[in-house]
C-alpha positions in Angstrom: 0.0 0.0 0.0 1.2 3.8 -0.9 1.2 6.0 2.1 0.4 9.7 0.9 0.2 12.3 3.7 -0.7 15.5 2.8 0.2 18.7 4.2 -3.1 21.0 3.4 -1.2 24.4 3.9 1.1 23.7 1.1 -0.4 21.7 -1.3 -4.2 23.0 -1.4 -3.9 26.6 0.6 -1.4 27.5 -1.8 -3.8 27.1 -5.0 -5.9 29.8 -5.8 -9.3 29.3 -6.2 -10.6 29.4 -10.1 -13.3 32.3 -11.0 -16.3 29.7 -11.3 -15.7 25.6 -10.9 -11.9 24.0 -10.9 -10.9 20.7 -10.6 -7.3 19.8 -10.2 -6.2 16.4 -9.8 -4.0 16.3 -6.9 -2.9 12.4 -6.1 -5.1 9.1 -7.8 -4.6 6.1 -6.3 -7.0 2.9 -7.1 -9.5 3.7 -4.4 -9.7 7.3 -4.5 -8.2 10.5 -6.1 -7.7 13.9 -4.4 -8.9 17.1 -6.0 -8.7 21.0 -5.6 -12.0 22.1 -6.3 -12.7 25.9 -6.7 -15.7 27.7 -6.5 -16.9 30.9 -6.4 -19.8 32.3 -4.2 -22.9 30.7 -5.6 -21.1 28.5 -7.6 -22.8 24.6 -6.9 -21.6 21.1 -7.9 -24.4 19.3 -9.5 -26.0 16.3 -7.9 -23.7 13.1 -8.6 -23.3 9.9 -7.4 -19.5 9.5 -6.3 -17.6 5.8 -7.8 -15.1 5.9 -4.6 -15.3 7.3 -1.2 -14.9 11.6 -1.3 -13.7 13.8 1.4 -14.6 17.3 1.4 -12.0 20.2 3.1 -13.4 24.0 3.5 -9.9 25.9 2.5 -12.0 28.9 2.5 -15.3 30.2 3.3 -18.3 27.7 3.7 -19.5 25.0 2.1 -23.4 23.1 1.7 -22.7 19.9 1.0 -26.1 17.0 0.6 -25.1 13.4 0.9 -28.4 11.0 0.4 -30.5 14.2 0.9 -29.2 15.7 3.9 -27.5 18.8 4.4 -24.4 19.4 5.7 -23.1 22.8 6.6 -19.0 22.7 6.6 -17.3 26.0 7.5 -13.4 26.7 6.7 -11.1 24.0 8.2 -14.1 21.3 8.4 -14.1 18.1 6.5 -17.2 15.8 5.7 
């Protein structure tokens, strides 16, 4: 197994959110990738049913996220 710890200051503080929605990849292994997502005020993810298990991380802001219908409020430095 690959052991990938990462350190969130450097290597998702540092990137800049996009104007409107941004995905980078960040690491892909066979169970699960790790993305930047950017979004503006407003901006929403559409509805989506995820293939591997997701992690959400607040760099900035707040964050709404629904998983099976329920809402989850997430506020900078929370994770769902």
């Amino acid at each position: 197994m690959t052991v990938k710890i990462f350190d969130v200051t450097d290597e998702i503080k540092g990137m800049q959110p996009a104007v409107g929605t941004n995905s980078d990849l960040l690491y892909q292994a066979d169970e699960f990738k790790v993305r930047r997502i950017g979004l503006s005020p407003q901006d929403e993810i559409p509805p989506c049913k995820m293939a591997s298990n997701v992690v959400f991380y607040v760099v900035a802001g707040s964050a709404e996220v629904s998983v099976d219908g329920v809402r989850n409020s997430l506020c900078e430095g929370s994770a769902l």
